[in-house]
C-alpha positions in Angstrom: 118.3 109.9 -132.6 117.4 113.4 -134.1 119.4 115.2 -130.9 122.4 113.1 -132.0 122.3 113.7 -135.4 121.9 117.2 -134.7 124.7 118.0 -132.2 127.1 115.9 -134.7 126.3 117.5 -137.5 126.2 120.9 -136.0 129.2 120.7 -133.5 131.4 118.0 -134.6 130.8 118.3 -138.6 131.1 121.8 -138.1 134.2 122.1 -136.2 136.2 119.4 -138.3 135.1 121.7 -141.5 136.7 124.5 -140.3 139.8 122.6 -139.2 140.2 120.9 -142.5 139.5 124.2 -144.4 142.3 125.7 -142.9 144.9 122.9 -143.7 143.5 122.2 -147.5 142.4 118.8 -146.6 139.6 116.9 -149.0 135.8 116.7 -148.5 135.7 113.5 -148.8 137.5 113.3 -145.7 135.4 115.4 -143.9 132.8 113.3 -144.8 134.1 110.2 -143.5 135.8 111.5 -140.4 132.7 113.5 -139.5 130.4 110.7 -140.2 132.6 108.3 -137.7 132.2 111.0 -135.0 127.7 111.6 -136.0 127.3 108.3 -135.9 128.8 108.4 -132.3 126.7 110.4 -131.3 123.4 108.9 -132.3 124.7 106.0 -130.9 124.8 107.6 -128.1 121.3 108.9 -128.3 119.7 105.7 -129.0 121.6 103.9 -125.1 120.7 107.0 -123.8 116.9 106.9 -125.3 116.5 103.4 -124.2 118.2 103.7 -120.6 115.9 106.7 -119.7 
């Protein structure tokens, strides 16, 4: 769960910042778009964690 926290906040949350920086787009909607995608991806981590 901590990997897929981590590469959502740091990759995805990341990149969408910049993107919504550029086109003057609210942080609250960061914050829900980028909390869609993180929770993907510890999703993701937890099927992976349990399949392995």
């Amino acid at each position: 769960m901590k990997f897929g926290l981590l590469v959502g906040v740091g990759f995805v949350a990341a990149s969408f910042g910049i993107n919504y920086q550029f086109s003057n787009k609210s942080f609250r909607l960061l914050l829900i778009d980028a909390g869609y995608h993180c929770s993907q991806f510890v999703i993701y981590a937890i099927i992976l964690g349990l399949w392995h």
